[in-house]
C-alpha positions as CSV (number, residue, x, y, z in Angstrom):
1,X,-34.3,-75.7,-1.8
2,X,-35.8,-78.9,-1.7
3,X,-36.9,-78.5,1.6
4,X,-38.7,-74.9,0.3
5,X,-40.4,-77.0,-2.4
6,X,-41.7,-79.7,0.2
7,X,-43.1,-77.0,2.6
8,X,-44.6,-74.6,-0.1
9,X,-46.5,-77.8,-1.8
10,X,-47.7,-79.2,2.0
11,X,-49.1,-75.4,2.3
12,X,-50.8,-75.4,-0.9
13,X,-52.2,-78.9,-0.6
14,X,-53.6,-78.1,2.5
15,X,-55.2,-74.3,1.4
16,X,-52.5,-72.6,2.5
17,X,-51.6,-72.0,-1.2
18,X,-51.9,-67.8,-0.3
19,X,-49.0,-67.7,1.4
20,X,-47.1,-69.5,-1.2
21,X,-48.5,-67.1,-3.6
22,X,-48.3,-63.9,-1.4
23,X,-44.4,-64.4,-0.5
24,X,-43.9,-65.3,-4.1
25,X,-42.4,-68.6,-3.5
26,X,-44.7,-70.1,-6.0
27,X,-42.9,-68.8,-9.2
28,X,-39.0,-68.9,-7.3
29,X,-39.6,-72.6,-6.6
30,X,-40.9,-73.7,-10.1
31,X,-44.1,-74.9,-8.7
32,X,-46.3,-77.0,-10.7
33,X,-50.0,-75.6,-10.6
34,X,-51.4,-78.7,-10.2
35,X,-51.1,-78.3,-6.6
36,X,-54.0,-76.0,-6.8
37,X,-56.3,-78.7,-8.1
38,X,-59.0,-79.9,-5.3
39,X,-58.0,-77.2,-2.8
40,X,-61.3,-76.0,-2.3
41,X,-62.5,-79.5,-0.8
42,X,-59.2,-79.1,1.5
43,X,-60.8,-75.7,2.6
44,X,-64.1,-76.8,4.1
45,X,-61.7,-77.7,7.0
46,X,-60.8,-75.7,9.8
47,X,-57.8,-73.7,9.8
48,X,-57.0,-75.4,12.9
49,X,-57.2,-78.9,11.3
50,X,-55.4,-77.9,8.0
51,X,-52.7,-76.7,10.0
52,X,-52.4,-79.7,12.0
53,X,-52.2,-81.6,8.7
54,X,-49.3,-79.7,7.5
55,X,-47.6,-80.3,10.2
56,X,-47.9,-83.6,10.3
57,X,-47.2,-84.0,7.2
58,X,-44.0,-82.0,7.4
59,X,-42.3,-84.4,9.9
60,X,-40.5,-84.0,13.4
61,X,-39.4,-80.4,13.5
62,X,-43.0,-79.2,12.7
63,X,-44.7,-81.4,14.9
64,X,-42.1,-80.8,17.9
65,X,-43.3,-76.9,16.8
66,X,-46.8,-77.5,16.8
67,X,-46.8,-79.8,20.5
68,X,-44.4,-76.9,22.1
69,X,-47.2,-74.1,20.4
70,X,-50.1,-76.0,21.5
71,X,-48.6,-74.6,25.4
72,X,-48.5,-71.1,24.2
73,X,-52.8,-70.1,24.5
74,X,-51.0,-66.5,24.1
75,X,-50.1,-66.6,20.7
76,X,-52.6,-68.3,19.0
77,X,-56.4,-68.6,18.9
78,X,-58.3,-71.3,21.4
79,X,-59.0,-73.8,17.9
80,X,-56.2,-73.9,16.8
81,X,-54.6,-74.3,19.7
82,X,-57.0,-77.4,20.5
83,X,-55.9,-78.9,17.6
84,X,-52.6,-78.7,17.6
85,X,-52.8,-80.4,21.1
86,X,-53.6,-83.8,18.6
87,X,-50.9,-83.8,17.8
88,X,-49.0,-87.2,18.0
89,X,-45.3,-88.0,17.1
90,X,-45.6,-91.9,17.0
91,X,-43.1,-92.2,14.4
92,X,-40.9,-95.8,12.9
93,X,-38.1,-97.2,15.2
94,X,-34.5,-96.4,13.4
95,X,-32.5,-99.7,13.3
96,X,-30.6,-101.3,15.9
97,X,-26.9,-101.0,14.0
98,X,-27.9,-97.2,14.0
99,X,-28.2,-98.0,17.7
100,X,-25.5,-99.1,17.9
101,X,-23.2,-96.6,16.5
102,X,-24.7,-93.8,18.6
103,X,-24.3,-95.2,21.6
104,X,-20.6,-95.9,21.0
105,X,-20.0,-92.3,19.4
106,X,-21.4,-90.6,22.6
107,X,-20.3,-93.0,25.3
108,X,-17.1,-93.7,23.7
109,X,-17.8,-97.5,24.3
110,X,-20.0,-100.3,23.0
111,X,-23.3,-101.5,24.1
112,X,-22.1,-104.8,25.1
113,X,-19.3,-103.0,27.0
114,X,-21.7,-100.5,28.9
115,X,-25.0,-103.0,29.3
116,X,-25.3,-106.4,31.4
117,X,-28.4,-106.9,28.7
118,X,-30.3,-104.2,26.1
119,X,-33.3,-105.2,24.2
120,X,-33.2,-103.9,20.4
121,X,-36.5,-103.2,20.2
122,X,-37.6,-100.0,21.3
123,X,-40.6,-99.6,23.5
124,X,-41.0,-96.2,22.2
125,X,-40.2,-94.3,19.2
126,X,-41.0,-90.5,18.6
127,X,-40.0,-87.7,16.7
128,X,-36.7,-86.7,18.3
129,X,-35.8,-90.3,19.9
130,X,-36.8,-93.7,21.3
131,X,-36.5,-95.3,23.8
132,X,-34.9,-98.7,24.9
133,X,-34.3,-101.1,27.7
134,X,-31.2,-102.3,29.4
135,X,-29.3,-103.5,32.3
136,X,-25.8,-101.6,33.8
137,X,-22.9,-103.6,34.7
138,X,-23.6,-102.9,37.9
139,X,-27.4,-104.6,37.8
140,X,-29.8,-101.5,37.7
141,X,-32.5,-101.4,35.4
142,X,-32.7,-98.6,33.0
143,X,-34.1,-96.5,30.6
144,X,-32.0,-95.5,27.3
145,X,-32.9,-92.7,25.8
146,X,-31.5,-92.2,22.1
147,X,-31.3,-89.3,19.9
148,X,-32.5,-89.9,16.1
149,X,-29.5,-89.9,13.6
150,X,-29.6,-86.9,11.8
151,X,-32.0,-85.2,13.7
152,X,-30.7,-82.1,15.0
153,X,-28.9,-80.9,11.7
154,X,-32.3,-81.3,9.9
155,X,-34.5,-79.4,12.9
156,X,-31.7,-76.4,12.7
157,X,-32.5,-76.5,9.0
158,X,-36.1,-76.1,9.3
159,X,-36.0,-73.8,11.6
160,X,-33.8,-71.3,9.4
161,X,-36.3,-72.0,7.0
162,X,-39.4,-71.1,8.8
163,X,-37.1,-67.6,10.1
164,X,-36.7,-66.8,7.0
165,X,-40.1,-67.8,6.0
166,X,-41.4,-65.2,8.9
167,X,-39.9,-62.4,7.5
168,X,-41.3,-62.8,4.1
169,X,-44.7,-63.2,5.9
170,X,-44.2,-60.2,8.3
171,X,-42.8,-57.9,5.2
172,X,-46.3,-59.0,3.4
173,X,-49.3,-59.6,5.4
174,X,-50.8,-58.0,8.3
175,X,-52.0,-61.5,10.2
176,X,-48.1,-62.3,10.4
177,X,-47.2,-58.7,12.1
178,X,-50.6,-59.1,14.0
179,X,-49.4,-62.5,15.7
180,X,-45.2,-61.5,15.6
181,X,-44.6,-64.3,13.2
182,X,-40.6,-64.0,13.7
183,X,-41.2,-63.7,17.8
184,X,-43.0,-66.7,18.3
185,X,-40.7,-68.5,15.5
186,X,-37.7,-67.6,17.6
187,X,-39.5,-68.3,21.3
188,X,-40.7,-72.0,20.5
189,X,-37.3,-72.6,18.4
190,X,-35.4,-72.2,21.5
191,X,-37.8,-74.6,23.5
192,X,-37.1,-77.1,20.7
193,X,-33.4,-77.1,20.9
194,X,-33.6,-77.1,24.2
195,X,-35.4,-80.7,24.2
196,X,-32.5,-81.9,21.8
197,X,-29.9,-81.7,24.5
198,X,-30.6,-84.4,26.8
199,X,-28.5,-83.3,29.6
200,X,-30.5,-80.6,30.2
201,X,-34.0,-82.9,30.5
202,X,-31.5,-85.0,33.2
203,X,-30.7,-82.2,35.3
204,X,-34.3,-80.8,35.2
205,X,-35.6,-85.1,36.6
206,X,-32.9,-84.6,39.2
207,X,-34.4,-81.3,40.3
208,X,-37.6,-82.8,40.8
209,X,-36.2,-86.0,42.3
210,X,-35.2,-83.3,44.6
211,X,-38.1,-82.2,45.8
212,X,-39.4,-85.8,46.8
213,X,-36.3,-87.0,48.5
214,X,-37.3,-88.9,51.4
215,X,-41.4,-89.3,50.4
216,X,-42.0,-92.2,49.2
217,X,-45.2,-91.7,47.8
218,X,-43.5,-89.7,44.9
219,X,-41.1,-91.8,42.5
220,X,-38.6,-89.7,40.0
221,X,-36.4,-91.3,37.9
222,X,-32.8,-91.4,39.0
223,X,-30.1,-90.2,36.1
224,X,-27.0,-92.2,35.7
225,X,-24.6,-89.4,34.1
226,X,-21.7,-91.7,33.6
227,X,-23.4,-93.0,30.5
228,X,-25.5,-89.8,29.5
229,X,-24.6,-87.3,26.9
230,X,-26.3,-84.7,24.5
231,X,-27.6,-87.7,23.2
232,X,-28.0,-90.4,25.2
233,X,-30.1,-90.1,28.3
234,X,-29.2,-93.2,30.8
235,X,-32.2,-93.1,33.4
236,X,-33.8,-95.6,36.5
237,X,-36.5,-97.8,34.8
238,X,-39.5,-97.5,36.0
239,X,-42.0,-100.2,35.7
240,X,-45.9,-99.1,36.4
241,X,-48.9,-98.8,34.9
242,X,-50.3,-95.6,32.7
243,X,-52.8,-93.9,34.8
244,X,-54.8,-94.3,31.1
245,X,-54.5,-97.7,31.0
246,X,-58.0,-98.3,32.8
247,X,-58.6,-101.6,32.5
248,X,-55.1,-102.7,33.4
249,X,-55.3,-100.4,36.5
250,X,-58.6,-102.2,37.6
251,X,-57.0,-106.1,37.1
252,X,-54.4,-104.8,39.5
253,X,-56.0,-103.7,42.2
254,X,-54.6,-100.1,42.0
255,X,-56.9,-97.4,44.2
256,X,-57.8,-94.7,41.9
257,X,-58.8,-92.1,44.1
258,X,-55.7,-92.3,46.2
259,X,-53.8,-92.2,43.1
260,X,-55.7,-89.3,41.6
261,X,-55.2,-87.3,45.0
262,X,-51.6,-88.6,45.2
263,X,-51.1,-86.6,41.3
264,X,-52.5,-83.6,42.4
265,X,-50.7,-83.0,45.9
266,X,-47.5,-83.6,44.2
267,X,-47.7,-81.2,41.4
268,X,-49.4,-78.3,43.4
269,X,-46.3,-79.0,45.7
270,X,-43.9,-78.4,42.5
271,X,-45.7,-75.8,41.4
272,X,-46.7,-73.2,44.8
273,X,-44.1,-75.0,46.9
274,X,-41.4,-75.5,45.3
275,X,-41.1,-73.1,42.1
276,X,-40.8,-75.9,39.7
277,X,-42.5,-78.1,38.2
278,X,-43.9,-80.8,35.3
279,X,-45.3,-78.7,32.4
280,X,-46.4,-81.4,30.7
281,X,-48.3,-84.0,33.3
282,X,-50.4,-86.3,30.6
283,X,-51.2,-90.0,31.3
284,X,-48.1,-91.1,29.4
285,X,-45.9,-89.0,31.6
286,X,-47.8,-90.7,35.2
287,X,-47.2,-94.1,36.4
288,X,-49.2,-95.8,39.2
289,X,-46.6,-97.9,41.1
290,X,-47.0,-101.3,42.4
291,X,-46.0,-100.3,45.9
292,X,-49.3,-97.4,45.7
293,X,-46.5,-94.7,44.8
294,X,-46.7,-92.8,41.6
295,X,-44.2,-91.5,39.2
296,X,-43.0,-88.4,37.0
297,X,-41.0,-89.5,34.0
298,X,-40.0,-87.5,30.6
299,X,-39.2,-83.9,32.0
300,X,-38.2,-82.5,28.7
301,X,-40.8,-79.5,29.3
302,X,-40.6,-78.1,32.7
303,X,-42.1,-74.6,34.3
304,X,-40.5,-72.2,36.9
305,X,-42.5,-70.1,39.7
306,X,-40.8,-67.0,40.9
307,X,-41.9,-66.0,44.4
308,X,-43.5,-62.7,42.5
309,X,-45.3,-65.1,39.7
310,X,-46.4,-67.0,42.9
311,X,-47.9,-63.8,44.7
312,X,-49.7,-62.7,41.7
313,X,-51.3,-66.2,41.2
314,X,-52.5,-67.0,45.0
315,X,-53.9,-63.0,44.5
316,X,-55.7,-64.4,41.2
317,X,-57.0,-67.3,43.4
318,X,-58.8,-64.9,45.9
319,X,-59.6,-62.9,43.6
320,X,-62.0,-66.0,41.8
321,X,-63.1,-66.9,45.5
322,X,-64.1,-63.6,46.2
323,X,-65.4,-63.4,42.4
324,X,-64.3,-59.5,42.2
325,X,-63.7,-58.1,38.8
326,X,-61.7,-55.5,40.3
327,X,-59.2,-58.0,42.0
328,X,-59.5,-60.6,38.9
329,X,-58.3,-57.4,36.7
330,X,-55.7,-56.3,38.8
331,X,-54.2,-59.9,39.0
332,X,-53.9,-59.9,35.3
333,X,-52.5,-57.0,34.9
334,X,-49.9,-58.0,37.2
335,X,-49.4,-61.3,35.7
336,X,-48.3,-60.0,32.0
337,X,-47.1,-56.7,30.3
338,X,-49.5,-54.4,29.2
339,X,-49.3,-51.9,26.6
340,X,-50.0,-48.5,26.0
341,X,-52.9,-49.1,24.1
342,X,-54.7,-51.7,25.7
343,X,-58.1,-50.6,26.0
344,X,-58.6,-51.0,29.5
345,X,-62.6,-50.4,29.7
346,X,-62.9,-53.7,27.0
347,X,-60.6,-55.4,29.2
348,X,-62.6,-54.7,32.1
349,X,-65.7,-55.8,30.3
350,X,-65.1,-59.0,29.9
351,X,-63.0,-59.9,32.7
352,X,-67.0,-58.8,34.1
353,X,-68.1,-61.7,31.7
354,X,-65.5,-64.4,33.2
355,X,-66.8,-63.3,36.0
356,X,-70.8,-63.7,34.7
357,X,-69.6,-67.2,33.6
358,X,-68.5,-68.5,37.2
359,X,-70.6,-66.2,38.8
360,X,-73.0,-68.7,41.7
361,X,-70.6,-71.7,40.7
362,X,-69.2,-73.0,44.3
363,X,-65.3,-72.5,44.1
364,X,-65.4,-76.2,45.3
365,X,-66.6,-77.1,42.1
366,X,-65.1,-74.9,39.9
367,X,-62.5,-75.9,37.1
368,X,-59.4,-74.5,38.0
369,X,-57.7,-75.1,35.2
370,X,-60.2,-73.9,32.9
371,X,-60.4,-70.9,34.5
372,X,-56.9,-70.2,34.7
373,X,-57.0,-70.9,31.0
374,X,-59.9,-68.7,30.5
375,X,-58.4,-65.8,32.0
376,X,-55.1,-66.1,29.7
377,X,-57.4,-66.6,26.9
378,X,-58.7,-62.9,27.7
379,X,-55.3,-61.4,28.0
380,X,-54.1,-62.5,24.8
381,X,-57.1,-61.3,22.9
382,X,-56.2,-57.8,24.4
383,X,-52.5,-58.2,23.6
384,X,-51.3,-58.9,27.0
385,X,-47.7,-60.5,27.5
386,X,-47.6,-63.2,29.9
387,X,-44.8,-65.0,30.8
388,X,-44.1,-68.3,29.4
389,X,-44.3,-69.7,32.6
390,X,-47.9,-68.8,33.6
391,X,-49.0,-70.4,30.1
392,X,-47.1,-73.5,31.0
393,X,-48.8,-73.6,34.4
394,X,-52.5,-73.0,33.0
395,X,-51.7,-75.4,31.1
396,X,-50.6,-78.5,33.0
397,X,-53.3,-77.8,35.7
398,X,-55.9,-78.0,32.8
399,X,-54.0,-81.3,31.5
400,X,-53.8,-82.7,34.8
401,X,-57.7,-82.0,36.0
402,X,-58.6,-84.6,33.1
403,X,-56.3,-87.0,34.4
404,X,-57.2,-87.3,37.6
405,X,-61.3,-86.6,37.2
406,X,-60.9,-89.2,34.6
407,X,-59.4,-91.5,37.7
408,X,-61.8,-90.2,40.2
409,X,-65.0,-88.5,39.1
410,X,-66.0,-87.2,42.1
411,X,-62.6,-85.5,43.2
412,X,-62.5,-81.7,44.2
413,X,-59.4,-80.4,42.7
414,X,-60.3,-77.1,44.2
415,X,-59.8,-78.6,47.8
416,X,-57.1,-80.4,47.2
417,X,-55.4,-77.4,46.1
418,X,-56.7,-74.8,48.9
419,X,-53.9,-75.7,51.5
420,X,-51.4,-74.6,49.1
421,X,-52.8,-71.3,48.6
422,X,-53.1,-70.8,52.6
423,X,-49.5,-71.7,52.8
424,X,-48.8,-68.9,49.9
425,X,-50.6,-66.6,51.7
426,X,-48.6,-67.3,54.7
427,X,-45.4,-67.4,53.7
428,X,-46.2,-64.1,52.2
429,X,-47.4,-62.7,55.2
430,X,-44.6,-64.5,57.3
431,X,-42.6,-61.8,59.0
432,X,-39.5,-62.5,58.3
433,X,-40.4,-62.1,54.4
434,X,-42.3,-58.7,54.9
435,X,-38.6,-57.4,57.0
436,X,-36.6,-59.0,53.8
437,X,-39.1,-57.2,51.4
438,X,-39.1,-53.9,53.6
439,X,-35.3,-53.9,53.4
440,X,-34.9,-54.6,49.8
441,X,-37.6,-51.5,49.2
442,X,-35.0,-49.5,51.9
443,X,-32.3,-50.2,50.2
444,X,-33.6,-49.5,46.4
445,X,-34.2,-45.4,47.9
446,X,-31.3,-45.6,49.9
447,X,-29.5,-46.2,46.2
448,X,-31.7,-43.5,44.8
449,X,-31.3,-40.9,46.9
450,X,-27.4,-41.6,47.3
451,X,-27.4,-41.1,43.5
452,X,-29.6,-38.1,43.4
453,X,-27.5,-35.3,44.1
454,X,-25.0,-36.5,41.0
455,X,-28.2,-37.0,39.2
456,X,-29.2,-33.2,39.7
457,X,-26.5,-32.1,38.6
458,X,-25.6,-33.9,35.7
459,X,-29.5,-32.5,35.0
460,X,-28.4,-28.6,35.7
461,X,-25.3,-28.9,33.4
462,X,-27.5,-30.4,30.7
463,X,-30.0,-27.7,31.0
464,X,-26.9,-25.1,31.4
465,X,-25.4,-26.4,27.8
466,X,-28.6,-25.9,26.5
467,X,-29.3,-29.4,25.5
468,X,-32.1,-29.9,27.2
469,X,-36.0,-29.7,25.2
470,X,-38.9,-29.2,26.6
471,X,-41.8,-30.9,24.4
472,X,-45.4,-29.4,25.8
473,X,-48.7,-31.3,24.6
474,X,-51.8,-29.4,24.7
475,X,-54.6,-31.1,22.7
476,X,-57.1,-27.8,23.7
477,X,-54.5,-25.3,22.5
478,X,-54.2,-27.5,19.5
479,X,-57.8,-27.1,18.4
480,X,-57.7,-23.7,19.2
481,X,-54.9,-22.9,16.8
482,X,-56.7,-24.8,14.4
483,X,-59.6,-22.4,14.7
484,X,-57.1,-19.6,14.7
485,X,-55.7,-20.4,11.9
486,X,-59.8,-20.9,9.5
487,X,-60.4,-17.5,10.9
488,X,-57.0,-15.9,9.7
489,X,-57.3,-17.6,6.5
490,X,-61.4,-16.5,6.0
491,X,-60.3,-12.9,6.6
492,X,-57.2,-13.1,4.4
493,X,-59.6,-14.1,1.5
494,X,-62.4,-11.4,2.2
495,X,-59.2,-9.0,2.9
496,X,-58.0,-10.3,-1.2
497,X,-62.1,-9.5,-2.1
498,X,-61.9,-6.2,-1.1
499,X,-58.8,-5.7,-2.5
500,X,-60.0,-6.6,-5.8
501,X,-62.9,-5.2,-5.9
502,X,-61.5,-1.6,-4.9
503,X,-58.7,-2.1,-7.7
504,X,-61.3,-3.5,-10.4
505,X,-63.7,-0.6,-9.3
506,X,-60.7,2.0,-9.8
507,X,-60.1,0.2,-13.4
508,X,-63.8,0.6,-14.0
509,X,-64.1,4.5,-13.5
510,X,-60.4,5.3,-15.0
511,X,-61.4,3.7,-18.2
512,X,-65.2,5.3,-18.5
513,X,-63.4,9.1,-17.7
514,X,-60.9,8.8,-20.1
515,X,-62.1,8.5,-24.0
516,X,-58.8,6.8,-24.7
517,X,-58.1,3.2,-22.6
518,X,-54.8,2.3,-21.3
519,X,-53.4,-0.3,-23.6
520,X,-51.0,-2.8,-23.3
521,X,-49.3,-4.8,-26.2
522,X,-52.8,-3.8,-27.7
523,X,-55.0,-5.6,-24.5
524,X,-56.9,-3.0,-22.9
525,X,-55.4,-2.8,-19.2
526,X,-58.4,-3.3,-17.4
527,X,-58.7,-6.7,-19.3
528,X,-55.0,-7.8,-18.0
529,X,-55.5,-6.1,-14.5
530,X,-58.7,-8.4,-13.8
531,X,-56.8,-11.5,-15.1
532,X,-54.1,-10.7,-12.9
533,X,-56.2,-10.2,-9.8
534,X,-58.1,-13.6,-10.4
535,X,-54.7,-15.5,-10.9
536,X,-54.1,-14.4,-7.3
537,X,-57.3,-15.3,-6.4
538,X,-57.0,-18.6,-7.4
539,X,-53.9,-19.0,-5.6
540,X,-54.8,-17.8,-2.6
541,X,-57.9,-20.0,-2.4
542,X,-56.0,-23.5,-4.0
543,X,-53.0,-22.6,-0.9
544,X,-56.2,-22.4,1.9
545,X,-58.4,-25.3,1.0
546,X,-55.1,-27.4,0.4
547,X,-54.5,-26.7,4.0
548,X,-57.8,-28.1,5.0
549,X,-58.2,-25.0,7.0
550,X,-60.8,-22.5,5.8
């Protein structure tokens, strides 16, 4: 309950008090309302910046949130999402005794036991962990990665909360069923608790180590799984300079442009070569080695190419060089899921204006990463699915293009990149794959047509129970009975007319021949027979214009 109160008042402080108010936490949580007080400065913000401000005001769990959301362009709007890529989770170092304790819990020894030498000062601390250094026994120098105390328990917390707090919002306010509040809740909860296992961050480095066995251009860290757990990650040190460390790259005599060049080949090879690859490349995750090499480290967020995601992105690529609409469309629409009720003529419209926008730009000089982005930006406004994946890979090319332009000005990312779309190509149009794919499509009919005959008849004894319905749409024949039915009604009514004006006309001439007039409980009967006759009247007409039909 506590944690309610702490994340209602952030919300309200920050002008998010509607939602507090709307899902009626206010008055359950005892709120003071001198929370309220100086909102309205707060609201001359962005939404982007308040919500940034929340978070980071709310501690690890919602900044972890708001750094995995910051990937996802198909959730949320372009601001926000550039803000909450601000986000930082610089956070104070927990003490060395907790150190201590953690490492002999999860490695079942202690530190002076496991480690030659390990400095007790951190050289990083973030939200989750930090990060130490230390010698083996055995005289490698390493990396010790170390869950926060307390952490997990307190993330699994939040994140009920904010579950919970989803389904109030859905329940109450459009924007939260626009945007599938408790879908994206649940998507970036399990990226987070992913990222708490550290096991699964060492076998996604070795993957990659993988893939850059035998170049030594390419530098991975190696893992060292006798002394790693959930919560200890035991990992090669690697000792380089920050490709954002300028100055220091300068005083060391480190090439730039090779290094820039070096980046870029090595993630296009992860990413259209290999299938997988670093989703989250900034200049804190890049080293430029001594030796001219460069290094991947941290590979808690990592993205995966199928050979179908790979096709439909090298078919994006020529469809950019070619600068067709038709082709950019198509690529899209293969890339995500598309609804029903996509309106395919806006779609079209301004995939035209992406198009406009790049339209006489040479592809050499074009921003791939931008318009990668771009194009995901246009199928989330039109409530296209795309795979994680393809979001993370927008993504780290955009991150990456600022890296190495900012290391080489005058690189063409574009060029560097084109041999890896020819081999794409290639490799789709290799032989052997076309045989593989013309089998696979030979055997999915054999299946079908093996299965049809029991099919058929499993069809004939349905429509021999009688169970089967047959549901025919015709909008034409539904405006026609529409009609139908305001003519039948009109002539029912001047039908009625007649009617009464025959009987009232009968009335009329009975009661001028005869010198006595019918009476009934003293009413003359021409006086109940025409209040009869209009009661029916006004039936008839009250049943017709309720149907909206006459």
């Amino acid at each position: 309950m506590n944690r309610y109160r702490e994340i209602a008042a952030a919300l309200i402080r920050h002008g998010f008090g509607f939602i507090v108010e709307g899902t009626e936490l206010f008055h359950a949580l005892s709120l003071p309302a001198r929370l309220f007080r100086g909102v309205r400065e707060v609201e001359r913000k962005s939404v982007g910046e308040r919500l940034r401000y929340v978070i980071q005001e709310l501690g690890p769990t919602f900044v972890k949130l708001g750094q995995i959301a910051s990937t996802r362009s198909d959730m949320l709007p372009g601001d926000i999402v550039a803000e909450l890529s601000k986000l930082q989770d610089q956070v104070e170092p927990f003490p060395y005794a907790v150190v201590e304790e953690i490492v002999a819990s999860e490695l079942g020894g202690r530190i002076a036991d496991l480690f030659a030498s390990f400095d007790p000062h951190p050289i990083a601390a973030a939200s989750i962990g930090q990060v130490h250094i230390g010698t083996l026994r055995t005289g490698e120098r390493v990396a010790v990665k170390i869950q926060r105390p307390g952490i997990a328990p307190a993330i699994r917390t939040d994140l009920e909360i904010l579950r919970n707090l989803a389904a109030i919002a859905e329940a109450r306010f459009e924007w939260a069923r626009r945007y599938q509040l408790q879908g994206m809740i649940a998507e970036l909860s399990r990226a987070l608790l992913q990222e708490l296992d550290y096991q699964i961050e060492g076998r996604n480095t070795d993957q990659i180590a993988r893939q850059f066995k035998g170049d030594p251009k390419v530098r991975v860290p190696v893992i060292h799984w006798k002394q790693t757990s959930k919560r200890v990650l035991v990992m090669e040190y690697l000792e380089g300079v920050k490709v954002s460390e300028r100055d220091r790259l300068v005083r060391e005599g480190v090439n730039r442009k090779g290094t820039a060049e070096r980046i870029l080949n090595a993630l296009f090879r992860q990413m259209f070569v290999e299938g997988f690859f670093h989703a989250d490349p900034h200049p804190g995750n890049l080293l430029a080695m001594p030796d001219g090499s460069i290094a991947f480290i941290d590979f808690g967020m990592v993205g995966r190419m199928t050979e179908s995601m790979k096709e439909s992105f090298s078919d994006l690529i020529i469809a950019l060089m070619r600068q067709s609409t038709e082709g950019i469309l198509k690529a899209v629409l293969r890339m995500g899921l598309v609804s029903d009720d996509v309106p395919m003529d806006e779609l079209r419209r301004d995939v035209e204006d992406l198009r406009t926008k790049y339209y006489g730009v040479p592809f050499s000089e074009m921003s791939l990463g931008e318009a990668v982005n771009d194009l995901l930006d246009t199928a989330r406004r039109h409530n296209i699915r795309i795979p994680t994946d393809f979001l993370l890979l927008g993504k780290a090319l955009l991150t990456v293009e600022g890296v190495v332009v900012a290391l080489d000005p005058d690189i063409s990312i574009v060029s560097l990149a084109e041999p890896f779309g020819l081999r794409l190509l290639r490799e789709r149009l290799r032989p052997k794959r076309l045989a593989a794919a013309a089998w696979r499509d030979a055997s999915e009919y054999g299946d079908l047509l093996a299965k049809l005959p029991k099919q058929a008849n499993e069809l004939m004894n349905v429509v021999k129970n009688g169970q089967a319905r047959l549901e025919i749409s015709v909008p034409e024949l539904d405006v026609f009975l529409r009609k139908l039915d305001r003519i039948s009604n009109r002539l029912s009514f001047s039908v009625v007319m007649l009617a009464i004006s025959i009987v009232m006309a009968g009335l009329i001439v009975g009661s001028s021949l005869s010198r006595q007039p019918g009476l009934l409980l003293n009413v003359p009967a021409i006086i109940i027979g025409f209040g009869i006759a209009m009661a029916m009247l006004a039936w008839l007409l009250f049943a017709i214009f309720k149907s909206g039909r006459f």
